[in-house]
Structures are given as C-alpha cells and as structure tokens.
N, C-alpha and C positions, 0 to 999 in steps of 0.2 A: 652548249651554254653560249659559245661564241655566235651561233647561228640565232637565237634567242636577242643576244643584247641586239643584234643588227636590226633585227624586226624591229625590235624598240625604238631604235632611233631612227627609222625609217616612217613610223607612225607620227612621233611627234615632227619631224620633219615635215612632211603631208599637211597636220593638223595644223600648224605654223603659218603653211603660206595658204591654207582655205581662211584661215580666222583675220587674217591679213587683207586679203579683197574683201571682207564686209565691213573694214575700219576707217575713218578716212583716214587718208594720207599722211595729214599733217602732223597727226597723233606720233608719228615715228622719227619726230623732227625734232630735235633737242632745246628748237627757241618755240614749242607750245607752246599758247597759252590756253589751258583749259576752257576759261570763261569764253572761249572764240565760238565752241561747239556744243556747249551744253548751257541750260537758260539758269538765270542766277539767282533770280528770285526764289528765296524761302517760301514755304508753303505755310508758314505764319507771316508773312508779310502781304495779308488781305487788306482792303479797301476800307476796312469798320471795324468799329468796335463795336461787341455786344456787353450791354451794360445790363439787365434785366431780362429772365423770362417769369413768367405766368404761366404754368401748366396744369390747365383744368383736363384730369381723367376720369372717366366713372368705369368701374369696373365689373364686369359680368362674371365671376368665378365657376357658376355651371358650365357656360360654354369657352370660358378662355378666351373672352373678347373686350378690346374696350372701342371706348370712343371719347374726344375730345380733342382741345384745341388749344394753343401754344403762342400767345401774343410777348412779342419780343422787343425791345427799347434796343434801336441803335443809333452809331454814331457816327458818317463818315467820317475816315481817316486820310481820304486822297479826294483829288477834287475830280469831276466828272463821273462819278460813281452811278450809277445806271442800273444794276442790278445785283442782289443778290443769291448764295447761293448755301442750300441747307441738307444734311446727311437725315435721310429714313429709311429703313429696309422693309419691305413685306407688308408694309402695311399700306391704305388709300388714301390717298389726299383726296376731300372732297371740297374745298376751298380756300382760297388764298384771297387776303386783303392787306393793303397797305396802307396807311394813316387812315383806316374804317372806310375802305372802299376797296371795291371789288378790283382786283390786278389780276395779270395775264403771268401767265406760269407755263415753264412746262416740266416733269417726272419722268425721269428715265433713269434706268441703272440707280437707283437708290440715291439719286440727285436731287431738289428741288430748285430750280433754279428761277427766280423771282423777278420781274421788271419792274423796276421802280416807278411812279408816278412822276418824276421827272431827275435831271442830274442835279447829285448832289456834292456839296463843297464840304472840305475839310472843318469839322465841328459842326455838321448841321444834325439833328437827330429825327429819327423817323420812326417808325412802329410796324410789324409784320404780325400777319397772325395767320395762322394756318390750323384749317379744320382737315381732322385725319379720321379712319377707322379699321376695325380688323381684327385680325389674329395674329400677334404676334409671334415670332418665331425665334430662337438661338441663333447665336450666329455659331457657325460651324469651321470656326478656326482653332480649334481646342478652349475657348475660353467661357466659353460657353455663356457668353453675353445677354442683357436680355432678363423676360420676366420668367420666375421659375415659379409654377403653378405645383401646389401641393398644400395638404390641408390649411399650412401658412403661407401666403403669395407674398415673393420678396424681390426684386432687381437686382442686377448686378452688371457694372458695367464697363470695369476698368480691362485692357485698356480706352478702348474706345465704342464704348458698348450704348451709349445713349440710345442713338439712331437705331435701335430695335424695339423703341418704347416711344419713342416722340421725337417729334422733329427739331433742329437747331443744330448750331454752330458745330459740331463735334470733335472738336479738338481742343487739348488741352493746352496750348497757349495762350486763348482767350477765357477768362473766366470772368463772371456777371454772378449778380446776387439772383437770386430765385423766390418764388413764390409757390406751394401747392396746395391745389385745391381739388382733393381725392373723394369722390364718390362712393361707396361699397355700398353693399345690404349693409340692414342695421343689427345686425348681428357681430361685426365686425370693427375692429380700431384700426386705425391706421399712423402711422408714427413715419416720419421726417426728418428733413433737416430744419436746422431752427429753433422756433421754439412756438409752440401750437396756438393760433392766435384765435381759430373760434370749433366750434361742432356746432354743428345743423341738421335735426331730424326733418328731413324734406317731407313728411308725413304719408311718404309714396312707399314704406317700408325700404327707405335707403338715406343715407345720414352723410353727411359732407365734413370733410377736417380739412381745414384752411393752418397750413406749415409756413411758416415765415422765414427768410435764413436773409440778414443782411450782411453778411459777409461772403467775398466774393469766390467763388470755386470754379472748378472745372467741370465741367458737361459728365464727366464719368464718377465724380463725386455725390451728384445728383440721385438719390434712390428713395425707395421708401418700405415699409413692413405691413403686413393687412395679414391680420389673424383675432381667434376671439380671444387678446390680450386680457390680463384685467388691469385694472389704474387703481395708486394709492395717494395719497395728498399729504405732504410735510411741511411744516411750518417750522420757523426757529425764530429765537429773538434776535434785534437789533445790537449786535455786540463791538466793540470796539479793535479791531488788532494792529498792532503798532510796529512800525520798521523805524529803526532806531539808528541812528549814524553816530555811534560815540565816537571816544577820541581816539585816532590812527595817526600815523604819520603825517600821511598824505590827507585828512580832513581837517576843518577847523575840531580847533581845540575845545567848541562848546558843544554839549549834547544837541542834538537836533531829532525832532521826533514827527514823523508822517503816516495819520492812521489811514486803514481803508474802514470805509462799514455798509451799513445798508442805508443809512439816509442819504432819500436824493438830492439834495441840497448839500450836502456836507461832500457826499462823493464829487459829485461835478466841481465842486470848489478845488479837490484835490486834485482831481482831472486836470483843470486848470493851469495846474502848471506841469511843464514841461518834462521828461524824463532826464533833460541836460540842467536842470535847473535843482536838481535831489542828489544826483550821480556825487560819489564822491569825488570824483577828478574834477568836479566843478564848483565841488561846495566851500570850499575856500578861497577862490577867486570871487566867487556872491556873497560870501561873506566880508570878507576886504572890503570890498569897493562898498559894500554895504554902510559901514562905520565908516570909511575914510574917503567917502564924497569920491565923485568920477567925472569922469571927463563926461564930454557932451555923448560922446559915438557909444558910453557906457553905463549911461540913462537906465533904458533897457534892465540892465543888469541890475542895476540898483533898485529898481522897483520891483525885479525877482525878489530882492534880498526882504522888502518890505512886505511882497507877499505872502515869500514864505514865513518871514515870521511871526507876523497875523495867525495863518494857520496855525503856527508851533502853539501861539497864546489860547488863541480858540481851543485845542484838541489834545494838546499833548497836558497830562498829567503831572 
C-alpha cells in the first residue's frame, strides 16, 4: 500500500513539472494579469449588425437537395470594416455579391469570408447575398442539426444549427428579422415563422410560400415544415375586451377603462399611448397633474392625462 501511494505521488509529481514547461511563466506569478496572455475580445463583439435576411430555397425532396440564395441587410458597428464573415457546412457557394455586385470570397472550413466593396464606418448599411447549393447534411455533434428528410421535411437548428441549411451570421447574439421564400413541389405546404404573406403556383408543377416574421430572432430560431398539411380558414367578429383599473390604493379613485379590439384605427390609437402612461404606479400622478394644471417640465404628462381620457370617452362603456 505504502509502495502504491509513492508511485502516486511520483506521477503527479512528473506531471507537474511537464505541464509547467508548456505554460508561460508569468501564469505562476501572483501579480497576473490574465488579460496580458489571452485575447479579450468577446466572439459577439463583431464589426456589424445583421438586421434582415431574405432566404430564397427551393426544395428537391426526391433527391435531398436544395438550392438557393440568402440576401442579407447589415450594418457597420466599427469603423474600417472591410470584410465579412458567414457559417455554411457541406453545402457550395456558387456566388457571392455585395450591394448587387459581384465580390471576392473565399470558403474554407465551413467559413465564408466576404470582402467588402469598400471600408465601412460605424452606421453605414450594406447588403450581401450568397448563392449556395447541395445536399445537406446533420451535424454530428449529438444534436443532430440541420434538415431531417422523411415523408414530412422539417429543420432544426438550436444550438447553432442554421449553417447546415444556409448561410449567415450563426450566432445567437445577433438576431435580425427574416424573410422566407420556400419553393416545393405542389403537392406540398410549407409553414414558417411569421405570418404567410403570399402562395404562388409557378405553373412549373411547384408553388412558392413567401413567411414574413418582423420580429427579431436568432439564426437557430429560424426553421420551417414542408409536408401534405391541409389548411382551415377562421373568422371571428370584431369584439370589444376591456382592462379596467378600478379603485386600489395605489390608483386614482376614478374608474378608468382601456379596451383592445380588432379595429385598426381604434387599436393604434390605444397603442398610442404608452405602457407607463395605463400602469397603475402612474395612473395617479396623470391623473393629478391632469385636473390640477402642471408645471411646464409636466406638459407632457398632462396631455397623457387628456389623451387617455378621450379614449376612456370614446371606448369605455
């Protein structure tokens, strides 16, 4: 047992001072500073924002192939900005353009790294678009990212699973609104994020569905469904429902009444105003200064008071 522990500590010993000569130095020095040896920059702390993509794909489901193209809205965030760069696996870039002109590229290792038509300054906005094609593939990290082919074809991409379907930013600290614009045979629906803005029978026995989504997501959020769904259509009437602020402590002492509905006119008007301007920690101070006249800096406020209670006259019962 004795001759046991010794080996042991004779190993880590050994292992000690090998792991020692491949570190620097300074690491063993009690006034490091980390930031002296390793680089500091966040790997969200990129050059641009991506505000928008456009991903036009059309989909082959006999052979498992697609093809299409990925026009992208950005926006420098640092000045000198020079080139971009975009995640794709497995699949071919067959061109790259920048504000609708042909740019220099080059693909390696699931990279697409982009030169811009010239350096750009902090808030300038630019456009990328990249034609790609192929068969894609899973990614083989257990998550199995990527389009899953079977009599229903569906994506899936978290965590970071985009870049096995099209090209862009793939990371989820930048999110952009999206656009898609999905090709199949016409046998087929296809369903988004969004909310479905057209169908088009391209008369070529394949039909197109244009997905709108203006809120803004992350690249692995991004998906879509292609099977022979069927669709049902529901209609309702224009109904009135009312959130009510009666009397609490903490609110005015008068009833106050804020409907939602379906006119768009009456909605936007309610939109209109503000969520600090309904809240009850504020409904009494608007009300105040409403009836008892304000100062200059509390204008503002006073014309809340006058807005909302237009609405109350208009809507409330």
């Amino acid at each position: 047992m004795k001759r046991n522990v010794i080996v042991l500590l004779f190993i880590i010993l050994v292992t000690s001072f090998l792991s020692a000569d491949y570190l620097p130095r300074e690491l063993f020095h009690k006034q490091n500073i980390p930031s002296q040896f390793y680089a500091t920059r966040a790997d969200s702390l990129h050059g641009f924002d991506m505000q928008h993509y456009d991903i036009s794909i059309e989909f082959f489901p006999s052979t498992h192939y697609i093809e299409g193209d990925v026009v992208a809205q950005v926006t420098a965030t640092e000045n000198g900005l020079t080139e971009i760069a975009y995640e794709l696996e497995s699949l071919d870039v067959t061109g790259v353009f920048v504000n609708e002109t042909p740019a220099a590229y080059t693909y390696s290792n699931g990279i697409i790294t982009i030169t811009l038509d010239h350096a750009y300054s902090i808030g300038e906005d630019f456009t990328t678009q990249v034609f790609y094609e192929g068969y894609p593939v899973l990614s083989n990290d257990g998550y199995s990212t990527g389009i899953h082919w079977s009599s229903y074809i569906y994506t899936y991409a978290d965590p970071n699973g985009a870049r096995y379907w099209w090209p862009g930013y793939d990371h989820p600290w930048d999110k952009a609104t999206t656009k898609m614009i999905i090709t199949v045979p016409d046998d087929k629906l296809v369903a988004s994020n969004g909310l479905l803005q057209s169908e088009i029978n391209n008369g070529d026995d394949t039909i197109t569905f244009t997905w709108n989504n203006t809120g803004q997501i992350a690249t692995y959020l991004v998906s879509l469904c292609i099977g022979a769904y069927s669709t049902f259509e529901q209609t309702y009437p224009c109904t009135y429902h009312k959130l009510c602020l009666s009397r609490t402590s903490q609110c005015s002492t008068d009833r106050f009444c804020v409907h939602s509905c379906c006119d768009g006119n009456l909605r936007r008007q309610i939109r209109g105003l503000s969520l600090a301007e309904i809240r009850c920690s504020r409904m009494r101070r608007v009300w105040r200064n409403g009836r008892d006249g304000a100062s200059d800096h509390d204008l503002d406020r006073k014309r809340s008071y006058h807005r909302l209670r237009n609405v109350r006259n208009d809507l409330c019962a």
